[in-house]
N, C-alpha and C positions, 0 to 999 in steps of 0.2 A: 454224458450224463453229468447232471450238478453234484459237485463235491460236495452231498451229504450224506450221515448213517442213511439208509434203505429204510422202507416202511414207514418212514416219517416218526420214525424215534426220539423221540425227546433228545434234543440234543443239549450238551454242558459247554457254559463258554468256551471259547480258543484261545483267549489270549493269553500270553505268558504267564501274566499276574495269576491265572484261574488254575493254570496246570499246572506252576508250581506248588498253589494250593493240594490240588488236587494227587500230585507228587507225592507231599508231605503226610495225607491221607493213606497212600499207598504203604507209604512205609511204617508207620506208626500203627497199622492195620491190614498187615502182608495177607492176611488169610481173609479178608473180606471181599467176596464177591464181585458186591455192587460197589465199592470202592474202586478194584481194579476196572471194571466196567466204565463207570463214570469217569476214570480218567482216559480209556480208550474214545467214550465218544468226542473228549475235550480234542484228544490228537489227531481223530479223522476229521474233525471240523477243522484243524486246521492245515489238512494235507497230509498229514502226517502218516499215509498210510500203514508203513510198518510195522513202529512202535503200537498205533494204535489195533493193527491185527495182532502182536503178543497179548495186547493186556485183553482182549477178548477172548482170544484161548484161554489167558489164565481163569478168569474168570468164570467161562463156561468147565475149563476144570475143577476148581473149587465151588463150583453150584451149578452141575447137570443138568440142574431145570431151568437153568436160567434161556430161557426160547431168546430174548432181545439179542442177549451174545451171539448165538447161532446164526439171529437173522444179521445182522451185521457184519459177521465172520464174511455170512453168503457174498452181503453186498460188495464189503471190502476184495473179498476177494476178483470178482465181477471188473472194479474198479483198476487190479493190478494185472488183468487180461491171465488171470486163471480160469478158464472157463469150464474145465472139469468142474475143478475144486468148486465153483458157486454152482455148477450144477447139482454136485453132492450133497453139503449144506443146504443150499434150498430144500432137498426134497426129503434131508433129514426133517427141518424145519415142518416140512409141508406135515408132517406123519405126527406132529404134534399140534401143531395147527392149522388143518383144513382149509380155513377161509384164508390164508394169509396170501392175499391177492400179488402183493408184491413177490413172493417169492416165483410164481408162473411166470412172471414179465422176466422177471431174470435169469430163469433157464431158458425163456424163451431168447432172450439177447444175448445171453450164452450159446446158446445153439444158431442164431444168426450169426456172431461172429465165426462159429467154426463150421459156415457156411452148410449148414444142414436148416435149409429153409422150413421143408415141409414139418419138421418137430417143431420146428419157434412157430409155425402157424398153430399148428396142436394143443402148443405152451399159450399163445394169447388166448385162445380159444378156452382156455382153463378157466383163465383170470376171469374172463368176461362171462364164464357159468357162474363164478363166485359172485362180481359185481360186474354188470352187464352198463353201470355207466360207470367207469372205471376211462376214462381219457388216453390214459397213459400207454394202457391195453390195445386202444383200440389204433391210437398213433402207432406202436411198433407193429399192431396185425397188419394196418397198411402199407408199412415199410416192406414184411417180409410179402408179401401180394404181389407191391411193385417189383421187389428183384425176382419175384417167380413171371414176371412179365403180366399179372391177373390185375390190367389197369384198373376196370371196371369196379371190385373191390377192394382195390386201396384207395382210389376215389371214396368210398362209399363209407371206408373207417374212418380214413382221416378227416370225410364231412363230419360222420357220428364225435369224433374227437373237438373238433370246432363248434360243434352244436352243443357241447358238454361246456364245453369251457371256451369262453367265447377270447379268451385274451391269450390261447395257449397260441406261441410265437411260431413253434414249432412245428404246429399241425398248422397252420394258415401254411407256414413254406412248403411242407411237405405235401399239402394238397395242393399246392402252385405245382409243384413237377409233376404229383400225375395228374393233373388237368391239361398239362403241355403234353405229355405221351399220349394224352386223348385228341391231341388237337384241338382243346376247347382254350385258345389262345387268352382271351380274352376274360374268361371266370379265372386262368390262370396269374394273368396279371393283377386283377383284383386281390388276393389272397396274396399273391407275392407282396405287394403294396402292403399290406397291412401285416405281414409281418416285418417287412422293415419299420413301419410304424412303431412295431410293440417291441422295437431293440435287437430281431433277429436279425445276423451277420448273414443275409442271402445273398450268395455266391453271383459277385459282379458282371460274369458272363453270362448266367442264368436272366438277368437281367436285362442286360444289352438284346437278347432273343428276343425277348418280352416288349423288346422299347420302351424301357421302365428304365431308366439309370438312376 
């Protein structure tokens, strides 16, 4: 996943100059919420996992209703392969607000990674009653489809994901291998093709199969 806050959060500069700012905010202003908040998104923006999950806790302590803390806490932690932990958060998240599509996708890839497919199918299947062209959604349903071996409809998402968004790198490759589990050699090569086009890193031997080098 892209090294950004979850939910597509408004995110705060990263660069030094911004967080030192944002720093000097911090301390001049210890009990301010969205202070500490904006200097967490400054640190996840720039990797900075850690520091940047404290100052989200702080924040989501010193203002409980702060929801963006939460959803960010969720993603962050997602990100450091706590997958309970953004299973939790998320679905604190979810209990405050309903539509928030991203949080589905992330206990669903929560739940993929701790190889419990049939729940991440359950999870996508959330997202996509919330928002039903949701891309993102529909790329991991076909992810968890293919490792349950259901070619048929991970084909069928990750088309829906490509028909959504026609530039997404990762659903072009990801429809390349199940179109090769289908034996549809040749739709697969097309799609491989075009995500190396769009900058996707598809795996050099996947290729060679394809006679696409």
């Amino acid at each position: 996943m892209a090294k950004n806050p979850p939910d597509g959060s408004p995110t705060a500069p990263g660069d030094d100059n911004s967080i030192a700012k944002l720093e000097q905010s911090v301390t001049s202003m210890p009990d301010s919420a969205n202070a500490h908040y904006n200097l967490g998104l400054a640190l996840v923006q720039r990797g900075d996992w850690d520091r940047g999950l404290q100052e989200f806790r702080t924040a989501l302590r010193l203002k409980p209703g702060l929801l963006e803390a939460r959803i960010n806490i969720a993603g962050v932690l997602l990100q450091k392969g706590d997958y309970d932990g953004c299973i939790e958060e998320s679905l604190k998240a979810l209990q405050y607000r309903p539509d928030f599509v991203q949080g589905c996708i992330n206990i669903g890839i929560a739940f993929m990674h701790k190889g419990m497919m049939e729940q991440a199918v359950q999870s996508f299947h959330n997202a996509l009653k919330i928002d039903s062209n949701s891309a993102v959604a529909h790329l991991n349903l076909g992810n968890a489809y293919l490792s349950l071996g259901q070619v048929d409809k991970s084909i069928e998402h990750n088309t829906r994901a490509v028909d959504i968004h026609p530039g997404f790198a990762m659903a072009h490759n990801n429809l390349a291998v199940a179109l090769f589990h289908s034996g549809e050699t040749g739709k697969a090569r097309k799609h491989a093709h075009e995500a190396k086009n769009l900058g996707y890193p598809v795996n050099p031997d996947f290729l060679k199969q394809l006679g696409e080098e």
